[in-house]
C-alpha positions as CSV (number, residue, x, y, z in Angstrom):
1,X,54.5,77.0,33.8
2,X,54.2,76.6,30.1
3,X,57.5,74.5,28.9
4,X,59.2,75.8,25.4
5,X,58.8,72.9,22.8
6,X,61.8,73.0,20.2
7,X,60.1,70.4,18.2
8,X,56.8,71.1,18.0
9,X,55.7,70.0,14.5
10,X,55.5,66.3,13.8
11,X,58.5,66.3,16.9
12,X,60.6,67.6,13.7
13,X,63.5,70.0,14.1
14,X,63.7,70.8,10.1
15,X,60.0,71.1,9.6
16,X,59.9,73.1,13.4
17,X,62.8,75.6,12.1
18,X,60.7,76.1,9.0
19,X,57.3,77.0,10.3
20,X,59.3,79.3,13.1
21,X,60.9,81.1,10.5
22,X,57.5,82.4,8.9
23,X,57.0,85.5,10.6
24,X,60.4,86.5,10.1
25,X,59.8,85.4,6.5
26,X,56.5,87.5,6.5
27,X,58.1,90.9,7.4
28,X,60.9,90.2,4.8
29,X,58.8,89.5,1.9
30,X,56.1,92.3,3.0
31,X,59.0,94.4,2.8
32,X,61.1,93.3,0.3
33,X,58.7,92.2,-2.4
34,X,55.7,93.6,-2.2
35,X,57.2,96.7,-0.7
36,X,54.6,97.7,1.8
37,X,55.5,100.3,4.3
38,X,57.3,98.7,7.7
39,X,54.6,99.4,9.8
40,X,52.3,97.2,7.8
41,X,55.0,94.4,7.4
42,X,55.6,94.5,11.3
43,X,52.1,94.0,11.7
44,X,51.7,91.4,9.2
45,X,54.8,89.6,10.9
46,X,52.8,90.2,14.5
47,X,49.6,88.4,13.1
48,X,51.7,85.0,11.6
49,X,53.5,85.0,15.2
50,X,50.8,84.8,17.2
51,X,48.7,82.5,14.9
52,X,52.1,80.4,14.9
53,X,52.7,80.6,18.9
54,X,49.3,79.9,19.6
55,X,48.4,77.3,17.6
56,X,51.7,75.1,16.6
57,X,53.8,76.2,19.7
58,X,50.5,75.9,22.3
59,X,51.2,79.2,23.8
60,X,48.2,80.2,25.8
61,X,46.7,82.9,24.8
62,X,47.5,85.2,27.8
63,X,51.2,84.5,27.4
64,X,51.2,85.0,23.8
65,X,49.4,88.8,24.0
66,X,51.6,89.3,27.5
67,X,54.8,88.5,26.1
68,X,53.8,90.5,22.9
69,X,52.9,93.6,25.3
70,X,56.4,93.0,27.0
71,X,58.1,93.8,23.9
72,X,56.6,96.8,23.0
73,X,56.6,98.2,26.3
74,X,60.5,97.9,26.0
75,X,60.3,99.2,22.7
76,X,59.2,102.4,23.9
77,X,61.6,102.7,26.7
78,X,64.1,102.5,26.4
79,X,64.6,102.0,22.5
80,X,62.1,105.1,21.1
81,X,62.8,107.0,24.0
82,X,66.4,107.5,22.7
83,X,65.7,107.8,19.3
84,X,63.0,110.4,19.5
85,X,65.1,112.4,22.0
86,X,68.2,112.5,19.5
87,X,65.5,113.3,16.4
88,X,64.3,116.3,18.3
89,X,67.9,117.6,18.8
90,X,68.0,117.6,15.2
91,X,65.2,119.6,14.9
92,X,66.2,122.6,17.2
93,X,69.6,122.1,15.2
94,X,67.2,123.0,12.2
95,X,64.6,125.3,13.7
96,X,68.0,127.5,15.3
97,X,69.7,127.4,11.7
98,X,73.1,125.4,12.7
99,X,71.7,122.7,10.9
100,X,71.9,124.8,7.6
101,X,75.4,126.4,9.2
102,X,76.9,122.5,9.1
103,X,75.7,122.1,5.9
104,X,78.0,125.4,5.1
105,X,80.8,124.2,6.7
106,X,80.7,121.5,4.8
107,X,80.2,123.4,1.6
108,X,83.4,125.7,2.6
109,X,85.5,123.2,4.4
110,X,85.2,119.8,2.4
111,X,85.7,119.3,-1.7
112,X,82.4,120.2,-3.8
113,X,81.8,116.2,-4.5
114,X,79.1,114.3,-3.1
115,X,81.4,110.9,-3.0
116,X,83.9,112.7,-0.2
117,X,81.0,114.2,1.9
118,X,79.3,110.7,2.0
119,X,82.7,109.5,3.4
120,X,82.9,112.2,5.8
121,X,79.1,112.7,6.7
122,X,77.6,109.1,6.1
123,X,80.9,107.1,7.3
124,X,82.7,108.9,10.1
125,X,80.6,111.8,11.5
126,X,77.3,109.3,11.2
127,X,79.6,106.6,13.5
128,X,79.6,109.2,16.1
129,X,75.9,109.5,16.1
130,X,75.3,105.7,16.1
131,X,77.8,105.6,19.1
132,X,76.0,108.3,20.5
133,X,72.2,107.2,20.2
134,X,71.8,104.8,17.3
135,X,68.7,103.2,16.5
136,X,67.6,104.6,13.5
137,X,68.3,108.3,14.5
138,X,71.8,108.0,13.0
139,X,70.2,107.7,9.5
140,X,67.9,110.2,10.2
141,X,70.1,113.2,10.5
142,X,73.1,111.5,8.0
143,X,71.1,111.2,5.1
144,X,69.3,114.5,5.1
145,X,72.8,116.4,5.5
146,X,73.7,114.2,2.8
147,X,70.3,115.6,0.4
148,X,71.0,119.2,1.4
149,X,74.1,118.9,-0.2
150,X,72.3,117.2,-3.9
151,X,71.9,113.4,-3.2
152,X,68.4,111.3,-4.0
153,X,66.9,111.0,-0.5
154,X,67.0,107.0,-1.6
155,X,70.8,106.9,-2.1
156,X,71.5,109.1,1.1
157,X,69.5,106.6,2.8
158,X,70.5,103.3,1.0
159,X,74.4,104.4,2.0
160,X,73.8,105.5,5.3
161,X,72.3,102.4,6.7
162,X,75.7,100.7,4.8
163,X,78.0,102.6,6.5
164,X,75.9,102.7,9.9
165,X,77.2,98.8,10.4
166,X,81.0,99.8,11.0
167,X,80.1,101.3,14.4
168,X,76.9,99.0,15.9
169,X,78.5,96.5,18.2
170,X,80.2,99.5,20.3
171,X,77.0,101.9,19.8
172,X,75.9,103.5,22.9
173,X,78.9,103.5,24.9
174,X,79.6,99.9,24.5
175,X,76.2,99.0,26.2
176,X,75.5,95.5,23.3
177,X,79.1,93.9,24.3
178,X,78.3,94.7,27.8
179,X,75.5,93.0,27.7
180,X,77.0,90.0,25.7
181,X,79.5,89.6,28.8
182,X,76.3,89.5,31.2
183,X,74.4,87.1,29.0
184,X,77.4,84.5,28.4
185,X,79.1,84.9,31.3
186,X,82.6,85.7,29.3
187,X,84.7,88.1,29.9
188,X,83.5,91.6,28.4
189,X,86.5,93.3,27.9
190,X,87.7,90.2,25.6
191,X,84.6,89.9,24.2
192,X,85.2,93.2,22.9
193,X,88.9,92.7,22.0
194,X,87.7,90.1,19.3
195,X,85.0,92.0,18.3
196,X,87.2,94.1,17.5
197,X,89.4,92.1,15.8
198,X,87.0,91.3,13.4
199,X,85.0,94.5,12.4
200,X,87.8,96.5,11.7
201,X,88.3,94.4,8.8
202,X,84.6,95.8,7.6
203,X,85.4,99.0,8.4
204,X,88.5,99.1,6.0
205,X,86.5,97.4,3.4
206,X,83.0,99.6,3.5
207,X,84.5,103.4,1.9
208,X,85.9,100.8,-1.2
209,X,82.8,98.9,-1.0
210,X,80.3,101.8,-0.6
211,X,82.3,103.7,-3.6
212,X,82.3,101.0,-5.5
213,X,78.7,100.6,-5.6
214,X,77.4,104.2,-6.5
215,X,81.0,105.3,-8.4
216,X,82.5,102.7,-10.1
217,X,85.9,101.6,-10.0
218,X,86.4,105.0,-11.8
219,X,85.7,106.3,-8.4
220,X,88.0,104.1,-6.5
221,X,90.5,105.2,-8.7
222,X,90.0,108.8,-8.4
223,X,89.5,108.5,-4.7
224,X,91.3,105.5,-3.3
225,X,93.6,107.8,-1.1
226,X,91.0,109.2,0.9
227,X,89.1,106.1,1.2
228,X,92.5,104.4,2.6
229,X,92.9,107.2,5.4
230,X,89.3,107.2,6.1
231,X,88.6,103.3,6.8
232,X,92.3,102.7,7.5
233,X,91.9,105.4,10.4
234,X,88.9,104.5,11.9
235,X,89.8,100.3,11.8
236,X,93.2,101.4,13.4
237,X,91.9,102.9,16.3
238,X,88.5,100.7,16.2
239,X,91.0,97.9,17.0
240,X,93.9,99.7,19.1
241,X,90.6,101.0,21.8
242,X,88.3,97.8,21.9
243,X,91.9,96.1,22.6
244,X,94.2,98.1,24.4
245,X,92.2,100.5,25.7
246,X,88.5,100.5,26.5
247,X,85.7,98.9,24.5
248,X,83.0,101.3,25.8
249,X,84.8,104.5,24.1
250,X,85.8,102.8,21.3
251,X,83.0,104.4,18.8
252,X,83.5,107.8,19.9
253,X,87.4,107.4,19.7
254,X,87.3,105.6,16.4
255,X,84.6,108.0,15.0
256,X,86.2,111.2,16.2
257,X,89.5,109.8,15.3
258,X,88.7,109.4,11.6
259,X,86.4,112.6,11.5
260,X,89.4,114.6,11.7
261,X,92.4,112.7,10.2
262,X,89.9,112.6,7.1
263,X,89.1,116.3,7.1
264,X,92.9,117.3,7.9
265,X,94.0,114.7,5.3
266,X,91.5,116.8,2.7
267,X,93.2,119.8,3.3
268,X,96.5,118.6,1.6
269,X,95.0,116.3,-1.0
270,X,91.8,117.1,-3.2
271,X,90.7,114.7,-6.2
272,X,90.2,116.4,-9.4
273,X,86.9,117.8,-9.7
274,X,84.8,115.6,-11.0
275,X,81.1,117.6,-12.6
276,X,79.2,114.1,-12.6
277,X,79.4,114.3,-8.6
278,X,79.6,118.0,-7.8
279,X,77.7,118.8,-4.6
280,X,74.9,121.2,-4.9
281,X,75.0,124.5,-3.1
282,X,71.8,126.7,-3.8
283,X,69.3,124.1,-1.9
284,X,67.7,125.3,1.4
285,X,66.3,122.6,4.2
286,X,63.0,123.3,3.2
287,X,64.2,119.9,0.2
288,X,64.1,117.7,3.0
289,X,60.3,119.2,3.9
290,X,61.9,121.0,7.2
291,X,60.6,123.7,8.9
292,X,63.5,126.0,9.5
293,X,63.4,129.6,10.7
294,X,64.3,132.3,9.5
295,X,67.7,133.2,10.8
296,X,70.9,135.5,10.2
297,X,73.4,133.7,8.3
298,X,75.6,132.2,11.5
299,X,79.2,131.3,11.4
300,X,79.4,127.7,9.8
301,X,81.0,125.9,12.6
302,X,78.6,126.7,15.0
303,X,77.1,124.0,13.1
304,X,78.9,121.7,15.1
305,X,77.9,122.8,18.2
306,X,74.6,120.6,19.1
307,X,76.6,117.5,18.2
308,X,79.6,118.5,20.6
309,X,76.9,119.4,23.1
310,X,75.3,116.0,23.6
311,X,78.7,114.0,23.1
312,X,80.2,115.7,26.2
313,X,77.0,114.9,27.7
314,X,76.5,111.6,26.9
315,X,79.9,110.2,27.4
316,X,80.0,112.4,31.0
317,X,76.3,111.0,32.0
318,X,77.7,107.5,31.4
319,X,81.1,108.1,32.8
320,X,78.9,109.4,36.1
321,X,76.8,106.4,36.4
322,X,74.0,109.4,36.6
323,X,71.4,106.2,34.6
324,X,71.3,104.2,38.0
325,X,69.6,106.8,39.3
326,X,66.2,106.1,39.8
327,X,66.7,102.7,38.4
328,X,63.7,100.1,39.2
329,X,63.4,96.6,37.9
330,X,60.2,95.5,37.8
331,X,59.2,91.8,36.7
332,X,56.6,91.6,34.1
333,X,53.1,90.5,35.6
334,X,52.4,87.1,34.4
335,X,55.0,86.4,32.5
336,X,58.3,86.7,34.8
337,X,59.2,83.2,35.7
338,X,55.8,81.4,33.6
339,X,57.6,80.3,30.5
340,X,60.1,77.3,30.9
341,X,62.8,77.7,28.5
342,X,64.3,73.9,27.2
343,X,66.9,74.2,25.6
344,X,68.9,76.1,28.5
345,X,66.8,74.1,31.6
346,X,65.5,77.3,33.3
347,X,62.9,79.0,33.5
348,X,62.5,82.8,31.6
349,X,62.7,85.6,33.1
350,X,60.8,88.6,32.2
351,X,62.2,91.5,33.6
352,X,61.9,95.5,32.5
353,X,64.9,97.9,33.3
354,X,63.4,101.2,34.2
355,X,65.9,104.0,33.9
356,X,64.4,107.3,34.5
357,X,68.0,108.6,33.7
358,X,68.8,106.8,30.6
359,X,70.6,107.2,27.6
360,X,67.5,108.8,26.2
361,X,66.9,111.5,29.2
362,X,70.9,112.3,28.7
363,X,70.2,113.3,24.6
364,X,66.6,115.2,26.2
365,X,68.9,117.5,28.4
366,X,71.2,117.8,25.5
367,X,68.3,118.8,23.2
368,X,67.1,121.4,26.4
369,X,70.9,122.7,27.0
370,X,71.7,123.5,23.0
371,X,67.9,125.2,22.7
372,X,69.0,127.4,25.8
373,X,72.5,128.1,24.0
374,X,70.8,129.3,20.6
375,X,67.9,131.2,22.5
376,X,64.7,128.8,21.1
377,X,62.0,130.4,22.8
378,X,59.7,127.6,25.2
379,X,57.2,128.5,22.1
380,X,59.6,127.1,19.3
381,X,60.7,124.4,21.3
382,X,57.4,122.8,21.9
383,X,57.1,123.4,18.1
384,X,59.9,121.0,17.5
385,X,58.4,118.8,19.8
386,X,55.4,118.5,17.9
387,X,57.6,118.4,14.6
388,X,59.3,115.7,16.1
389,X,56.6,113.5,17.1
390,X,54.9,113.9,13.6
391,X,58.2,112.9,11.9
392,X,58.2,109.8,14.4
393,X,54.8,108.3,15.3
394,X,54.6,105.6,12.5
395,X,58.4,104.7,13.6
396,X,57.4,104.5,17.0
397,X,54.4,102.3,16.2
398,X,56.7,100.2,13.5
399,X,59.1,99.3,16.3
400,X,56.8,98.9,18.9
401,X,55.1,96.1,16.8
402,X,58.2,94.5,15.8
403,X,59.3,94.4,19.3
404,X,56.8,93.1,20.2
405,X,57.3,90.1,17.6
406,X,60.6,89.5,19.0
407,X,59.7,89.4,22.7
408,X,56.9,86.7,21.5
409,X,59.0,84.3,19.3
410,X,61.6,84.3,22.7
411,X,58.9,83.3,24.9
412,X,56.9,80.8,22.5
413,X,60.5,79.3,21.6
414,X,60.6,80.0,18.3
415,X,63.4,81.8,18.5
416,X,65.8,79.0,20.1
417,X,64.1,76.2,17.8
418,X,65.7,78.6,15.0
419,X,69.1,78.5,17.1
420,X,69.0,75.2,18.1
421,X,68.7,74.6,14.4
422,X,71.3,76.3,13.0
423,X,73.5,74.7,15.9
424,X,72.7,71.3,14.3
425,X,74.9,72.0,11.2
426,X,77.9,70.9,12.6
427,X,81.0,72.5,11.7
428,X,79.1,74.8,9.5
429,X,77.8,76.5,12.2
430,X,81.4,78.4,12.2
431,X,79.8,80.1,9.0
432,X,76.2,80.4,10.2
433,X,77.0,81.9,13.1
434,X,77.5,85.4,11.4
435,X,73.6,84.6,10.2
436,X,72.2,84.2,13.5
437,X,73.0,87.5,14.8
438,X,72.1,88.9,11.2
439,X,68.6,87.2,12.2
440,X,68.3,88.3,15.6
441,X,68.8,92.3,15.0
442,X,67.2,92.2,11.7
443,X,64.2,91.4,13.8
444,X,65.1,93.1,17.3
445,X,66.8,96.3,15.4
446,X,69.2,96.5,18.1
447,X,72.4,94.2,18.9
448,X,71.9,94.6,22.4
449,X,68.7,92.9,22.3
450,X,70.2,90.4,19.0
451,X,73.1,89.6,21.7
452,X,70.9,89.0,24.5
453,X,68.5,86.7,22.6
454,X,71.1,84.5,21.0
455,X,74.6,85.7,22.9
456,X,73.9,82.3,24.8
457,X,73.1,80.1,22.2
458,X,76.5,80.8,20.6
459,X,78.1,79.7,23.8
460,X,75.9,76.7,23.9
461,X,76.5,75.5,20.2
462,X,80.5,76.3,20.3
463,X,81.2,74.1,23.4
464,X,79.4,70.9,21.6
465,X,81.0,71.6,18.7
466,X,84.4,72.1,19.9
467,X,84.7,75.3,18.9
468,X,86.1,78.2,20.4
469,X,83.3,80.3,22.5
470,X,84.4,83.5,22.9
471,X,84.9,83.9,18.9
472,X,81.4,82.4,18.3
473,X,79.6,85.3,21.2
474,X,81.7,88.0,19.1
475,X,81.0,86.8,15.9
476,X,77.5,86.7,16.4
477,X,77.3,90.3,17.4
478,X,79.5,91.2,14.7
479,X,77.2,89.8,12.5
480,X,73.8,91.5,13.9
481,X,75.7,94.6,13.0
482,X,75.3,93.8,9.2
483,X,71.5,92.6,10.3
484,X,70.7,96.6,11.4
485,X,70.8,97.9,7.7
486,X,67.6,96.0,6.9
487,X,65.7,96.1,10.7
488,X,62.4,97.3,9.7
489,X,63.0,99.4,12.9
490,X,66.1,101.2,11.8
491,X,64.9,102.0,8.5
492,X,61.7,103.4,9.7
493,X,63.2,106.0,11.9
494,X,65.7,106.8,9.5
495,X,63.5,107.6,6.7
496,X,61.2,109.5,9.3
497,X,62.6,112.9,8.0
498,X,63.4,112.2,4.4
499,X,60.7,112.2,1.7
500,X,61.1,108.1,1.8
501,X,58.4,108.1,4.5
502,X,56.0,105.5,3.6
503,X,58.2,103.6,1.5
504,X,60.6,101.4,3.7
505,X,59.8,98.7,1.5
506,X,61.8,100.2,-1.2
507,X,65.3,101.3,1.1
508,X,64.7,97.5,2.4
509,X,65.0,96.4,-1.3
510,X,68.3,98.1,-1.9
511,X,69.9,97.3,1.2
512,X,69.1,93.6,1.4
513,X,71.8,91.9,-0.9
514,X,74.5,94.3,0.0
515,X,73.8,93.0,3.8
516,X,73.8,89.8,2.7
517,X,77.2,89.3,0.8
518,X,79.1,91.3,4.0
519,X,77.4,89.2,6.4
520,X,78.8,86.2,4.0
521,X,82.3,88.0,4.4
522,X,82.4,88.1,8.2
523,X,81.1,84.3,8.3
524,X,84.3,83.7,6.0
525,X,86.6,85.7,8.4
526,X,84.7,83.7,11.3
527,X,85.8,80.5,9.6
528,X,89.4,81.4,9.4
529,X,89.8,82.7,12.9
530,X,88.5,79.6,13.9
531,X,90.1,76.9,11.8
532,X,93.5,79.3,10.3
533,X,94.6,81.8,12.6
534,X,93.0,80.8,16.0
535,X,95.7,83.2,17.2
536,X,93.5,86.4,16.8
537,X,91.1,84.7,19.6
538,X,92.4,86.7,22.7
539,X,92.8,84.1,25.6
C-alpha cells in the first residue's frame, strides 16, 4: 500500500505546500498569462502532476497513470455526460426555432436594454439552468441568448460565469451539500441551512456588483430598483428554502421565484431608455455560428417550452429516485484500497458510481421528449447530435484532463499537504477557509467533487482550532462556488457555442480578479459568523 507523505520535500510542510501547488499554478498561469486555450493548460497542468507525484511524492508509476485514468473516467460520466445532454437540448431548441422564439419573447416582453436582459437571462433564468445541469452548460446557452440580443460574446461570457456562482452549492438538486453531509458526517439539512445563510448575502450583492462593473454607477443609479427586486428576491427565498424548507429545491425555487417577480416587477416599472445599451433586434442565430432551420415565425413563448420540459423532468426523475436504477458501484482496479491516506489514518478508496439513470440520461429524455413535441425528424435530430459533439469534443477532452489532475493530486497527497497547510495558519484559517474550496473547484469544476475532496479537511482543521465545524464544511463550499467562474472545465463548455472557442485563456483573464475579491468577501463574512455573530450557525 503506498502511504500519502504530507511532507515530502526536505520533511518541510512550507516548501511541500509549494511544490504541490505547481500544477495548480501551471494551469493558472497557462491560462491566465499566456492565454493558451484550456485544453492545452489542462494538459500542461497533467504533465507537472505527474512529474511532481512521481518523482517528489514517490507515487509508483502505476498508481500515478491509474489514479489519473480514475479521474477522467469520472469526468465523462457522470460530469460530460450531463453537460453534453443539456448542450444538445439547446440545439433542438435552435434547430426547431424556439430558441429564436425566446429570444422574441424577450425582445417583446422585457425593456430593449441589454443591462435588464443580463439580469433576467444571465442572473435568474441562467440559475435555473445551473440548478438544472450546471457544469459549464449554463454558460453555454446564457451567454449566447445574451449575443442574440447585441452583447460581445466576451462580455456575455465574462458575466455569465459571475452570475453562475449565486446558484452552485444547490446545483443539481442539492446533490454538492448532499454530498458534504456524506463526506463530514454533519447533518445535511444544516449544512445547507448555513450555506444558505451565507450565499444569499452574494446573491444580493452580484446584480450591484455585475452592473457596476460593465455600467457604472450611472447604471446602478438608473437601475438600482430592479437590481433590488432581482437579488433581493432570489436571496429571500435562497435563504427561506435551504432553511425552512428544503435544500435540494432551493435553486429551482429561488431561480423560478426571482424569474418571475423580476419580469412581473418590469411590467410596472421601466428605466428610461438608455441608446448606449439598447438591445439589438435585427440579428438572427446564425451570429452565434448556429445552424438553425428554416421555420414559420412561432409564438414567442413557446420559447419557453424546452426549458419547462426538462425542469419537470429533472425535478420528477429526482423526486422518483428513477437514478438508482441500474446503479452499480464498482471499485477502481488497483487503486481502491492501494493508497494510504495520512492525514485522516485510512486507507483511500476508489470507488466509481455508475448511474445508468442519471442526471444526464434525465436531460437525454428531455432533449428526445421536446424534439418529439416540435416534430424534429430522427434525421435532424442526429444532426444536432453531431452539432453537439462538434461544439463539445475539446470541452470534453479539457475536463477529462483536468479531472484527471484532480483525481491524481488526491491520491499522490498533494491535495491534503495543500489542506493540511492552510490548516496550519491558525486562526486565520477562519479566512482561508473560503480559499480552499475556491482551490478545490477551480481545479475539480464542480463543488460536489471540491466538497468531497476537502469537505473533511474543514472538519478536521475547525475541531483543532476550536472553531465551529459546521460553518467551516459550509463555508468551504460556499467558497468553491466563487472557484467555478475560472474552472478551466466550466469555461470550456461554456464557450463551446460562442465564437470564444479556442480562447479560454482570455474569459479566464477577465474573470480571475472579480473571483478573487468575492471569494475575499465570503472569507470576511466567514470570519464574522465565526468570531461576531456565531448566532447565524444553526445548532
Amino acid at each position: 500500500m503506498f502511504h500519502q507523505d504530507l511532507t515530502p520535500i526536505g520533511g518541510s510542510l512550507l516548501l511541500s505546500f509549494i511544490v504541490a501547488a505547481l500544477p495548480i499554478a501551471t494551469v493558472l498561469v497557462m491560462l491566465g498569462i499566456l492565454r493558451r486555450p484550456a485544453w492545452q493548460a489542462s494538459v500542461g497542468g497533467l504533465v507537472v502532476g505527474l512529474v511532481t507525484a512521481i518523482l517528489f511524492w514517490r507515487m509508483p508509476v502505476f498508481l500515478a497513470v491509474d489514479s489519473t485514468l480514475n479521474g477522467m473516467v469520472f469526468a465523462l460520466w457522470p460530469v460530460m455526460w450531463i453537460a453534453v445532454n443539456a448542450l444538445l437540448l439547446y440545439n433542438i431548441a435552435v434547430e426547431s426555432g424556439r430558441f429564436d422564439a425566446f429570444r422574441q419573447w424577450i425582445l417583446d416582453n422585457l425593456p430593449p436594454d441589454r443591462r435588464i436582459v443580463l439580469i433576467v437571462v444571465g442572473f435568474c433564468f441562467g440559475a435555473l439552468l445551473e440548478g438544472i445541469a450546471g457544469f459549464g452548460s449554463t454558460i453555454a446557452i446564457s451567454s449566447s441568448l445574451l449575443i442574440l440580443v447585441g452583447w460581445e460574446p466576451l462580455e456575455a461570457v465574462t458575466y455569465s460565469l459571475i452570475f453562475d456562482t449565486a446558484p452552485v452549492a444547490y446545483g443539481a438538486l442539492g446533490i454538492p451539500v448532499t454530498v458534504l453531509g456524506a463526506i463530514t458526517h454533519l447533518p445535511a439539512a444544516q449544512l445547507g441551512a448555513m450555506i444558505g445563510r451565507q450565499l444569499p448575502f452574494l446573491a444580493f450583492l452580484l446584480p450591484f456588483y455585475v452592473m457596476g462593473v460593465f455600467g457604472g454607477r450611472r447604471s446602478i443609479a438608473a437601475l438600482w430598483p430592479l437590481l433590488l427586486i432581482a437579488g433581493g428576491s432570489f436571496a429571500l427565498i435562497q435563504f427561506g428554502v435551504s432553511n425552512y424548507f428544503d435544500y435540494r429545491l432551493t435553486d429551482v425555487f429561488a431561480s423560478l421565484g426571482s424569474l418571475i417577480i423580476t419580469v412581473l416587477f418590469l411590467r410596472v416599472w421601466r428605466p428610461k431608455p438608455d441608446p448606449m445599451f439598447a438591445a439589438k433586434t435585427d440579428l438572427h442565430p446564425s451570429a452565434v455560428s448556429m445552424s438553425a432551420a428554416a421555420a414559420p415565425r412561432l409564438s414567442p413563448w413557446q420559447g419557453w417550452i424546452p426549458w419547462i420540459v426538462v425542469s419537470v423532468v429533472v425535478i420528477a426523475w429526482t423526486q422518483l429516485g428513477l437514478s438508482a436504477i441500474g446503479r452499480r458501484t464498482i471499485s477502481w482496479p488497483g487503486l481502491d484500497k492501494a493508497v494510504y491516506i495520512t492525514l485522516y489514518h485510512k486507507s483511500y478508496a476508489a470507488v466509481w458510481s455508475f448511474e445508468p439513470l442519471s442526471t444526464g440520461t434525465a436531460i437525454l429524455f428531455a432533449a428526445v421528449l421536446t424534439a418529439l413535441l416540435f416534430r424534429v425528424s430522427p434525421r435532424r435530430f442526429v444532426a444536432c447530435a453531431v452539432t453537439t459533439w462538434r461544439q463539445v469534443r475539446i470541452a470534453v477532452m479539457t475536463v477529462s484532463v483536468i479531472m484527471g489532475l484532480a483525481f491524481l493530486m488526491n491520491f499522490s497527497g498533494m491535495t491534503y499537504t495543500l489542506g493540511d497547510g492552510a490548516a496550519h495558519l491558525g486562526l486565520f484559517f477562519a479566512f482561508v477557509s473560503a480559499f480552499l474550496g475556491w482551490v478545490a473547484v477551480a481545479l475539480s469544476g464542480s463543488d460536489t467533487s471540491g466538497n468531497a475532496l476537502f469537505g473533511n479537511l474543514q472538519v478536521v482543521a475547525a475541531h483543532q482550532l476550536g472553531l465551529d465545524p459546521l460553518l467551516f464544511a459550509a463555508t468551504g463550499s460556499s467558497g468553491g462556488v466563487l472557484g467555478k467562474m475560472i474552472s478551466p472545465q466550466n469555461i470550456s463548455t461554456g464557450v463551446s457555442v460562442t465564437p470564444l472557442k479556442g480562447q479560454e485563456g482570455l474569459v479566464f483573464s477577465k474573470t480571475f480578479k472579480h473571483s478573487i475579491i468575492l471569494t475575499t468577501l465570503l472569507g470576511l463574512i466567514a470570519v464574522l459568523q465565526q468570531f461576531v455573530f456565531h448566532w447565524m450557525v444553526p445548532h
